[in-house]
C-alpha positions as CSV (number, residue, x, y, z in Angstrom):
1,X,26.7,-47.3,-44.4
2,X,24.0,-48.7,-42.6
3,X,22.3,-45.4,-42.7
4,X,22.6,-44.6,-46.1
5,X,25.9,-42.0,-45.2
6,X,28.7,-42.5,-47.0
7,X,32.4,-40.3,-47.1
8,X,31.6,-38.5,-50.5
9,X,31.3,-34.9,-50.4
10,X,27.8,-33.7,-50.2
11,X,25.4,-32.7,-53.0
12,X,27.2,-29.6,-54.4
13,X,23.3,-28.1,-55.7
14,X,22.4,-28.6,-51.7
15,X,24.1,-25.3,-51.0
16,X,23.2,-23.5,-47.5
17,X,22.9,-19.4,-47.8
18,X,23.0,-17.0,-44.7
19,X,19.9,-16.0,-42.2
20,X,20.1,-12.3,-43.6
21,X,19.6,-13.1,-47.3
22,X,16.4,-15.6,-46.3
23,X,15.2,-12.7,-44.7
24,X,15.5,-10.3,-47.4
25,X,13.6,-12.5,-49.8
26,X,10.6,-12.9,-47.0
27,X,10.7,-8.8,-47.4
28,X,10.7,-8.9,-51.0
29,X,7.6,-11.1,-51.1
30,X,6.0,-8.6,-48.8
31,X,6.6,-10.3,-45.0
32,X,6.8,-7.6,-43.1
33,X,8.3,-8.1,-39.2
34,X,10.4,-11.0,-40.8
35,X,12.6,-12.0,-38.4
36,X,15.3,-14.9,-37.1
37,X,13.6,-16.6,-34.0
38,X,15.8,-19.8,-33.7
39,X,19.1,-20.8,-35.1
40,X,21.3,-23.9,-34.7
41,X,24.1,-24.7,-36.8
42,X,22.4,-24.9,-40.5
43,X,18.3,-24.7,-38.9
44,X,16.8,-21.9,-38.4
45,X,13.1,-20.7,-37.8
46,X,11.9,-17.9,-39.7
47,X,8.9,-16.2,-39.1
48,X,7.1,-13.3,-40.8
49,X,3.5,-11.7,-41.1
50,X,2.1,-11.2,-44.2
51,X,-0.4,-8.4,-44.3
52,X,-4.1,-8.7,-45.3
53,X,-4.3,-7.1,-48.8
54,X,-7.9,-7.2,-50.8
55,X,-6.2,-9.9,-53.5
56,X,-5.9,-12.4,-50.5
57,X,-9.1,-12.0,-49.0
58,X,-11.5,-14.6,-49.8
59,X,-14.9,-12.5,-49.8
60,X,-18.1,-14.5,-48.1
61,X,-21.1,-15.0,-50.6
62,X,-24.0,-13.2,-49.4
């Protein structure tokens, strides 16, 4: 208890989902070469590149 860790269950909202749907989300917001680049147990690193479009751009004043 000194840690603040008890024996109750865990949060049930704190809910853990698989490497292959966390992926498809990064796709669906436009990540392109999303991809798993370390995983142990529940951590992961994700990485993705999201491409230059002209709505990201900040534009230099003359």
């Amino acid at each position: 208890m000194a840690l603040g860790i008890s024996d109750s269950p865990d949060d049930p909202s704190n809910k853990l989902l698989d490497v292959k749907t966390q992926l498809r989300w990064f796709r669906e917001i436009g990540f392109t070469d999303a991809d798993c680049y370390w995983k142990w147990r529940e951590l992961a690193l994700l990485v993705g590149v999201k491409p230059v479009t002209p709505v990201n751009v900040v534009q230099k004043a003359p």
